[in-house]
C-alpha positions in Angstrom: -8.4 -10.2 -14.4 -5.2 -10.7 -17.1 -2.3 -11.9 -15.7 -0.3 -15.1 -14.9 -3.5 -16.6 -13.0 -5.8 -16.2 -15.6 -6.5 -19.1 -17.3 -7.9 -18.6 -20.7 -9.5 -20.1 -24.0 -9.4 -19.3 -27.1 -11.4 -20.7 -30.2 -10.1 -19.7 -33.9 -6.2 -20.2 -32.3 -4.9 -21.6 -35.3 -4.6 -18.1 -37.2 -6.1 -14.7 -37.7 -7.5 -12.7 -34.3 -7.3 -15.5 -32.4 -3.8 -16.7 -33.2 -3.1 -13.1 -32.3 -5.2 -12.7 -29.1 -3.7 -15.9 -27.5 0.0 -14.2 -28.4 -0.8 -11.2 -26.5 -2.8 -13.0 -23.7 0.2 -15.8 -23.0 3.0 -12.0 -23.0 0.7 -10.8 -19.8 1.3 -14.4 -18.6 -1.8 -16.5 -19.0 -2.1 -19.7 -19.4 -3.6 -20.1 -22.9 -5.4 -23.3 -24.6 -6.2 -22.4 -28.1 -8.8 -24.6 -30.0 -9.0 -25.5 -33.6 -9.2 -27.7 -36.2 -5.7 -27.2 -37.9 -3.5 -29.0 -35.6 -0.3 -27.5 -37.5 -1.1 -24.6 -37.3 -2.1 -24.9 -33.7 0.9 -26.4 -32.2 2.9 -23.5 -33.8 0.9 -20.9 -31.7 1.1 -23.1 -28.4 4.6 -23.5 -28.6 4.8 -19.2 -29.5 2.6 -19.1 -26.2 3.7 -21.2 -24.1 0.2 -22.5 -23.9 -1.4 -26.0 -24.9 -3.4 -26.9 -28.0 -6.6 -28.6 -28.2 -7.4 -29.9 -31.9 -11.4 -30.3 -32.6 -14.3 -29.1 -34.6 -16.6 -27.3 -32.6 -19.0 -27.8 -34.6 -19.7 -31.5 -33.6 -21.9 -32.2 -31.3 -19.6 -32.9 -27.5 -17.2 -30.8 -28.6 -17.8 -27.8 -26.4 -17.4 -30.0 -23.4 -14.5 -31.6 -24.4 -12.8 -28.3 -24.8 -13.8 -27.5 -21.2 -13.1 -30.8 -19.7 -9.1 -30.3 -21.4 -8.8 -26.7 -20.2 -10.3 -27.1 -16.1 -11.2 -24.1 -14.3 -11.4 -21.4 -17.3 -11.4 -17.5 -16.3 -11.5 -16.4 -19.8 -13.2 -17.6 -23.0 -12.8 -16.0 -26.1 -15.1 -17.4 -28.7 -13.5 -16.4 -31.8 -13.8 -19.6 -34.2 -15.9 -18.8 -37.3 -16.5 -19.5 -40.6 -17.9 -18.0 -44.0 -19.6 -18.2 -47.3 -20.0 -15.6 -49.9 -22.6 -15.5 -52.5 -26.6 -15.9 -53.6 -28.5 -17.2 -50.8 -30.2 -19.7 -53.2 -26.6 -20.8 -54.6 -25.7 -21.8 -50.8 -25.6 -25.9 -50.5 -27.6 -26.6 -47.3 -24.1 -28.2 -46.0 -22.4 -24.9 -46.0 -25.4 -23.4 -44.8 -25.6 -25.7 -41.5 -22.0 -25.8 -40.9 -22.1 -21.7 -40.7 -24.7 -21.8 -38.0 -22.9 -24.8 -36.3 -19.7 -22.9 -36.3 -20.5 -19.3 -36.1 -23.4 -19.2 -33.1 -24.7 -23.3 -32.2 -20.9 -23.7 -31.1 -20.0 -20.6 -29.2 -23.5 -21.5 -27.0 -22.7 -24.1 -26.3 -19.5 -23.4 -24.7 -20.5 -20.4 -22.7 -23.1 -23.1 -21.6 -20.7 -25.2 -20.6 -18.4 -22.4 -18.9 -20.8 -20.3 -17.3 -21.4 -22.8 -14.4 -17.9 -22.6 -13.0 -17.4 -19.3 -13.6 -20.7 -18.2 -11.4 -19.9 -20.5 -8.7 -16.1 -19.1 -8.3 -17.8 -15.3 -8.7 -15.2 -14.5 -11.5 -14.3 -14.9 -15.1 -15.0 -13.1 -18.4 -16.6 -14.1 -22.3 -15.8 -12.9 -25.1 -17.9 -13.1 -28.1 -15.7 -12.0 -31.6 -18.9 -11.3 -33.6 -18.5 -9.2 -36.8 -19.6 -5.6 -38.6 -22.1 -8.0 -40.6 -24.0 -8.6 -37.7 -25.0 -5.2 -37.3 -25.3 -3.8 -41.2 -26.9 -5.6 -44.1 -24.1 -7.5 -46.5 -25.4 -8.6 -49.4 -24.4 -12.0 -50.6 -23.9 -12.8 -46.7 -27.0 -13.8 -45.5 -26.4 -16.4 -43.5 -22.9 -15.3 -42.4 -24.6 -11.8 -41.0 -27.6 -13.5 -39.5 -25.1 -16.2 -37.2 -23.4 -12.6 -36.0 -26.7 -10.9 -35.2 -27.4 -13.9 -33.3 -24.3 -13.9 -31.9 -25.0 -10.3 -30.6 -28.0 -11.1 -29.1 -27.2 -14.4 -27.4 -24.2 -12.6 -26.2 -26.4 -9.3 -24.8 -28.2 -11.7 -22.9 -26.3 -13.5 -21.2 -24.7 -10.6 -19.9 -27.7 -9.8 -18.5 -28.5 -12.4 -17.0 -25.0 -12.9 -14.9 -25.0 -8.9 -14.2 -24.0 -8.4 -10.5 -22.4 -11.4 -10.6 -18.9 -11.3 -10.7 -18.9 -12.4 -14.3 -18.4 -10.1 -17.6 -19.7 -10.3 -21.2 -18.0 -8.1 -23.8 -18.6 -9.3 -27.8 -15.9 -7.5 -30.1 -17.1 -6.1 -33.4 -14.5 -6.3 -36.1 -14.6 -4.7 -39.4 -13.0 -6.6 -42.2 -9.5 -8.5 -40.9 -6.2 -9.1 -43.0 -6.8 -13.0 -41.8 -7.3 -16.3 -43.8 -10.9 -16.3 -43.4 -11.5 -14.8 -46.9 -9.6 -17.1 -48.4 -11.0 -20.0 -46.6 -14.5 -18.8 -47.6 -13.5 -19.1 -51.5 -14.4 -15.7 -52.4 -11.4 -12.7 -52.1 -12.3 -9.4 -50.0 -13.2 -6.8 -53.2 -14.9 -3.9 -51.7 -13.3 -1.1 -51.4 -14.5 0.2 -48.2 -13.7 -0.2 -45.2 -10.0 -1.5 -45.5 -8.6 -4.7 -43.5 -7.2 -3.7 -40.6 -4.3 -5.9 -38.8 -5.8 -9.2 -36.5 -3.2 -7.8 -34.2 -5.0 -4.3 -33.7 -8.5 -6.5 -33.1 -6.4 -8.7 -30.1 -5.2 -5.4 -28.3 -9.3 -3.8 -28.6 -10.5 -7.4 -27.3 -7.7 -7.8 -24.2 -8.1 -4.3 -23.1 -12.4 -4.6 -23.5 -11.8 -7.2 -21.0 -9.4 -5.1 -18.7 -11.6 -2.2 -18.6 -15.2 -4.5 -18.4 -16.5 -2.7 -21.6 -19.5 -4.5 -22.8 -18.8 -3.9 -26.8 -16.1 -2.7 -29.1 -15.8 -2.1 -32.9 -12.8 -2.4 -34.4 -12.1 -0.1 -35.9 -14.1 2.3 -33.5 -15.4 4.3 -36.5 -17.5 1.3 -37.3 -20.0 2.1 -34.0 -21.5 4.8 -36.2 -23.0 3.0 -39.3 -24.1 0.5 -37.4 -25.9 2.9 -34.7 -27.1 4.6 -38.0 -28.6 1.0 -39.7 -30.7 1.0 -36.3 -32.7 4.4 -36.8 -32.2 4.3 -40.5 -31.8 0.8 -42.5 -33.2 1.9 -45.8 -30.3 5.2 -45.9 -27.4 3.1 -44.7 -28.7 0.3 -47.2 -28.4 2.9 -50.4 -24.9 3.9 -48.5 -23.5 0.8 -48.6 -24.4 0.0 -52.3 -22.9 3.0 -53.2 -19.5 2.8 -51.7 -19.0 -1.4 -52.5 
């Protein structure tokens, strides 16, 4: 599936898991388009990767299609563009609110919308779906940010079943907290003190060999599957857990 004919997308390229991702996809010899909105940024990581740069906010509306019109025949997309906001739910200006749902889940469907077509009638290709450890626990001060990756999780869960037997895959990555920009970009600094930040690098190598091996999730780190099993059979303990250890 990863190799030199594998053409491959990926959203978030500018920086982060996705600047990382399309590194380690473009040394098995893809042929990488990364998408987003810094176009600095971007051209550094295309010319790292060999790969081309395509400079747009996803969250506009025709955005998704132009990014599949640019890149042709895709194999692999990796929807890994996101964006936060940390605080009171009734401190959030509405703006931030709809660009978080724009960014985080509108914009991700509609490119696997727009992909999914191509990929069915050619019998091949993969999606990716970076989604985060607040769509599966309860993060205060996150509400909207958590509720765009539990959507995420869903969309992406469904999808996969609907394309099973079909020559196409479906695996959505569940990172922990990344040493990336996003928390600076968000305003508000990472302060708990549990988990750690792990590497974007370490979250790239999870997500390429998910794909490899057809897995249909991974947590990065993999310790991560447990509390978030755990909020499923008991929310109200694993609420009182994660008050006590932030």
């Amino acid at each position: 599936m990863i190799g030199p004919a594998t053409t491959a997308v990926v959203t978030g390229g500018s920086s982060g898991i996705g600047a990382a991702t399309a590194q380690l996809l473009a040394y098995r010899g893809c042929q990488v388009l990364v998408v987003g909105r810094d176009a600095v940024a971007l051209a550094g990581v295309a010319r790292r990767t060999g790969g081309r740069a395509c400079t747009t906010d996803l969250a506009e509306p025709g955005a998704a299609a132009r990014v599949l019109a640019e890149a042709g025949e895709v194999d692999l997309l990796v929807c890994n563009a996101g964006v936060g906001w940390a605080g009171q739910l009734t401190d959030m200006p509405g703006e931030a609110l709809e660009q978080l749902v724009r960014t985080n889940l509108l914009a991700p469907m509609r490119l696997v919308r727009e992909a999914l077509p191509g990929m069915l009638a050619r019998g091949r290709g993969h999606i990716v779906l970076v989604s985060s450890i607040a769509g599966s626990m309860s993060v205060a001060q996150e509400a909207v940010y958590s509720a765009t990756k539990a959507g995420l999780d869903a969309f992406g869960a469904s999808v996969r079943g609907e394309v099973a037997g079909r020559g196409v895959g479906v695996t959505i990555v569940v990172p922990g907290v990344v040493d990336t920009p996003f928390f600076a970009r968000r305003g508000v600094p990472y302060a708990r003190h549990r988990p750690r930040p792990v590497p974007a690098g370490k979250v790239a190598t999870a997500l390429v060999a998910a794909v490899e091996r057809g897995k249909a999730e991974v947590f990065v780190p993999r310790w991560l599957r447990l509390p978030a099993r755990l909020r499923g059979s008991a929310p109200v303990l694993t609420d009182a857990l994660q008050r006590r250890f932030t």
